[in-house]
C-alpha positions in Angstrom: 33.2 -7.1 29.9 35.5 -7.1 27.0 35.4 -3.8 25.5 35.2 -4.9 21.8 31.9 -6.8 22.9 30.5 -3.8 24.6 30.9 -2.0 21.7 29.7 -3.8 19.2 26.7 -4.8 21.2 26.2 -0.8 21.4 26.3 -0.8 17.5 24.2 -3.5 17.5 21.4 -1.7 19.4 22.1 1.6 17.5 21.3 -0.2 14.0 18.3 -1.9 15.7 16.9 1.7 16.1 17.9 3.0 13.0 16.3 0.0 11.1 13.0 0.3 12.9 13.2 3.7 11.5 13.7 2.8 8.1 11.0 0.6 8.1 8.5 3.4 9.4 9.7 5.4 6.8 9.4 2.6 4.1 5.9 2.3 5.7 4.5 5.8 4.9 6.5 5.9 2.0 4.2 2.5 0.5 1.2 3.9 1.7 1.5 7.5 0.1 2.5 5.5 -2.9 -1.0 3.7 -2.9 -2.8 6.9 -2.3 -1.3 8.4 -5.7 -1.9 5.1 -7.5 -5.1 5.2 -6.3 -6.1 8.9 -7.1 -4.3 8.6 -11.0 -7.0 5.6 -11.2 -9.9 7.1 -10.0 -9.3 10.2 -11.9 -8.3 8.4 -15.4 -11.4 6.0 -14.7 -13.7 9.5 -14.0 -12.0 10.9 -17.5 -12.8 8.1 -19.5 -16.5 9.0 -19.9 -17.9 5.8 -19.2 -21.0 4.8 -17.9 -21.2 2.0 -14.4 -22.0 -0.5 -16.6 -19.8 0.2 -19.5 -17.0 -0.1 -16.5 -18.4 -3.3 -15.1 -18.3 -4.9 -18.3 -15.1 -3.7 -19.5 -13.7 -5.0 -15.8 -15.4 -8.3 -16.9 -18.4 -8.3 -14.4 -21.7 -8.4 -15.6 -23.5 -6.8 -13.2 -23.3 -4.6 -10.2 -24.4 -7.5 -8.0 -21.2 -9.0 -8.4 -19.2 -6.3 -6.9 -21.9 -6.4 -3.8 -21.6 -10.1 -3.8 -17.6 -9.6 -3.6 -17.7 -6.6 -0.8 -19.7 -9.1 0.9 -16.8 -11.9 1.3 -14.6 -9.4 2.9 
């Protein structure tokens, strides 16, 4: 076989890899990103001082039957 074509089918293969790796990486990197959202909202949410249903309302639901209703349809 034509040795440019060899080589450049090696290359190909090696980027192959090193994408794949990339996108692992990018993978952890979006979930620890979540994770860090997630705990600055919980703990801004837990610093606010308000009560469930002062949160409900202020999150536009009405009740706390709506969020069970909601969990439900997933």
């Amino acid at each position: 076989m034509n040795e440019r074509i060899t080589k450049l089918k090696e290359d190909y293969v090696k980027n192959e890899g090193k994408i794949a790796s990339l996108q692992a990486k990018n993978k952890q990197l979006a979930e620890k990103i979540t994770q860090l959202e997630n705990a600055e909202i919980i703990g801004a949410v837990r610093t606010s001082g308000f009560s469930i249903d002062e949160l409900l309302s202020l999150l536009g639901k009405t009740e706390t039957k709506n969020l069970e209703d909601k969990d439900n349809e997933i």
